[in-house]
C-alpha positions as CSV (number, residue, x, y, z in Angstrom):
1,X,-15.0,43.7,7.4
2,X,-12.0,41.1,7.7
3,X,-13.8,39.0,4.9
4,X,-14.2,42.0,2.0
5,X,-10.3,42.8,2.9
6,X,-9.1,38.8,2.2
7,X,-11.1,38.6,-0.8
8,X,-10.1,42.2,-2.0
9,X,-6.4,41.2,-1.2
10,X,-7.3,37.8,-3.2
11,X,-8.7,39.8,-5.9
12,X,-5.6,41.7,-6.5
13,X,-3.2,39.1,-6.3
14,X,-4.9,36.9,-8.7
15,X,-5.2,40.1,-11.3
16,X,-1.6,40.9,-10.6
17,X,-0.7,37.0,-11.5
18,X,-2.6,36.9,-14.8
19,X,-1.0,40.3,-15.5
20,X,2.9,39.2,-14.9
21,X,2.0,36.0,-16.6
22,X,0.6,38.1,-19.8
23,X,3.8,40.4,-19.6
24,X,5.8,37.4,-19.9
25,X,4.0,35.9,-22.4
26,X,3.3,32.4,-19.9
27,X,0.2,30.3,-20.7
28,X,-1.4,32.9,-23.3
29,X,-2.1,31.2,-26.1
30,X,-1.6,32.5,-30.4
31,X,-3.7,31.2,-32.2
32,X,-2.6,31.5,-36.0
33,X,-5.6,31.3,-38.7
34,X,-4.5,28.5,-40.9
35,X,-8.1,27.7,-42.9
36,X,-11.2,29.2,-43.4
37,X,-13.7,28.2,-45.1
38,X,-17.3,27.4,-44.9
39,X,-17.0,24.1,-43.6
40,X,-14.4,25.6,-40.6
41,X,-11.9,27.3,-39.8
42,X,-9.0,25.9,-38.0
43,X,-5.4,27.2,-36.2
44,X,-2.4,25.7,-34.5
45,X,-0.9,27.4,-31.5
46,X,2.1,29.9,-32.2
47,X,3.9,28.6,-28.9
48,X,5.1,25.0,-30.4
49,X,6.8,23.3,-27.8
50,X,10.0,20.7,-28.4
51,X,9.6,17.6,-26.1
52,X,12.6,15.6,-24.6
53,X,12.4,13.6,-28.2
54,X,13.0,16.5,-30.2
55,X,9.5,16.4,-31.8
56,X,7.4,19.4,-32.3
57,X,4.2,19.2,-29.8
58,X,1.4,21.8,-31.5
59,X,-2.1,22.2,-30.7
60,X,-5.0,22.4,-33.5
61,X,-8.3,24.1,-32.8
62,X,-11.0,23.4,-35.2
63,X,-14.0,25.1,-35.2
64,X,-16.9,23.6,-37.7
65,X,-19.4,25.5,-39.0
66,X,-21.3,23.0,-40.9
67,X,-24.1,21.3,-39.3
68,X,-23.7,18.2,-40.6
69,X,-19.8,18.0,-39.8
70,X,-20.9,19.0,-36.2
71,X,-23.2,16.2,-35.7
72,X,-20.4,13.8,-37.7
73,X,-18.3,14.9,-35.0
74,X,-20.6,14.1,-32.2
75,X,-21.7,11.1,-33.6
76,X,-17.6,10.3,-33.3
77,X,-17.8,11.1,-29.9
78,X,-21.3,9.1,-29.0
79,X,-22.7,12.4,-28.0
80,X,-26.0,13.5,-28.6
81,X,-24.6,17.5,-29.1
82,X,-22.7,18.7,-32.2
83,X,-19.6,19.2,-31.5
84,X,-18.6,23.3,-32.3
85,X,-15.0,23.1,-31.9
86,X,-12.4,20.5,-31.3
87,X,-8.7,21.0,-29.8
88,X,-6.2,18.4,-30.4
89,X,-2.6,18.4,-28.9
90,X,-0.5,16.8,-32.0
91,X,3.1,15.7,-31.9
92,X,5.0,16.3,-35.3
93,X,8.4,14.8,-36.1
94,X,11.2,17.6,-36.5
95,X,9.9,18.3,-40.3
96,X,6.0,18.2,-39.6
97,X,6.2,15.1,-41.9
98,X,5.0,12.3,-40.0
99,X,2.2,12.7,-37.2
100,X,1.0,11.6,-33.6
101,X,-2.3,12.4,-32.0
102,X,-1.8,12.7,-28.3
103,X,-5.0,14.4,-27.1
104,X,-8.3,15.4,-28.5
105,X,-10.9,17.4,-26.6
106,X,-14.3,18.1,-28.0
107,X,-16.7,21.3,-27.4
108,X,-20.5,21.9,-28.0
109,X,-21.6,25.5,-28.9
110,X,-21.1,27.2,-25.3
111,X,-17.7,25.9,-25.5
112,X,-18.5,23.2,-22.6
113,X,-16.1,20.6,-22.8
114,X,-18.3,17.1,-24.4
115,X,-15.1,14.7,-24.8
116,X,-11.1,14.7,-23.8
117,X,-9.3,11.3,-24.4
118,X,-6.7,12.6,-22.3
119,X,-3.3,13.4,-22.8
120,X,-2.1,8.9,-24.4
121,X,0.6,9.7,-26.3
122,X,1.1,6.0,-27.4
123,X,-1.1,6.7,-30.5
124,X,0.3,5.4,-34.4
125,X,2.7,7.6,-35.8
126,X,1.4,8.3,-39.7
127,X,1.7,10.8,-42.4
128,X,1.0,14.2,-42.7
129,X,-1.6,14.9,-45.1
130,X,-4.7,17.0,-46.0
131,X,-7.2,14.9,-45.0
132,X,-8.4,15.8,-41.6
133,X,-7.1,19.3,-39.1
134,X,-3.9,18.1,-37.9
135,X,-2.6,17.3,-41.3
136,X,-3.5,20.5,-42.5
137,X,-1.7,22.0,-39.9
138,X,1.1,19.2,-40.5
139,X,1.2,20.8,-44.3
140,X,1.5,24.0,-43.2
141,X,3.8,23.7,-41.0
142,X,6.1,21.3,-43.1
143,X,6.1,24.5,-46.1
144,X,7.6,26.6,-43.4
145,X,9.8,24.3,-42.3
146,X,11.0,23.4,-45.9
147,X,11.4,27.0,-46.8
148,X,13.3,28.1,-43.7
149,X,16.0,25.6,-44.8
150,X,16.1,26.4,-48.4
151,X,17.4,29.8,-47.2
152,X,20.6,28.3,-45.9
């Protein structure tokens, strides 16, 4: 009888928790549509965060829905599984012009985690452009950027 009352009382607190933390908008993540197309689809996460350097850190989520760029990824990763969906923690300079990839973490199907390089943020800084996710992303981001100071 004690047992069913802790984990009742456990069950409780943890639902209140993830409540207060979705009322306050902590931890949830928004996850804006950025490309779609028949190859994949990819976002960044609305909640960009400023580091002590001033740069913009963003995640990327890239879903593939090609076959062959699933088993391109994999192949990237030396797994055996395609890779579904990728989520990569980028660091942008203050105009989303220039680039750092800190972390990249790499799903199969189930979303099961395959491959995470960890959060090394000593990677080469380069140049935004629409080659790969994160530059897309970069683009985006960079038009926004642009347009909110053409408004001054």
């Amino acid at each position: 009888m004690k047992a069913t009352r802790y984990l009742l009382t456990a069950f409780f607190l943890l639902l209140g928790t993830a409540m207060y933390g979705q009322s306050k908008g902590k931890g949830t993540t928004q996850w804006v549509k950025v490309r779609d197309d028949q190859m994949a689809t990819i976002y960044y996460d609305k909640n960009i965060q400023k580091n002590r350097r001033g740069n913009n850190v963003v995640w990327v989520k890239t879903i593939f829905h090609d076959p062959e760029w699933q088993n391109y990824m994999a192949e990237q990763i030396g797994s055996r599984v395609p890779v579904c969906m990728t989520k990569t923690k980028a660091e942008y300079d203050e105009a989303y012009a220039a680039v750092q990839v800190r972390q990249v973490m790499a799903y199969n199907k189930a979303n099961k985690l395959l491959y995470d390089t960890g959060d090394g943020g000593e990677a080469e800084w380069g140049y935004v452009n629409a080659s790969d996710p994160v530059g897309i992303v970069g683009e985006y981001l960079n038009e926004i950027w642009r347009d909110s100071y053409s408004e001054w």
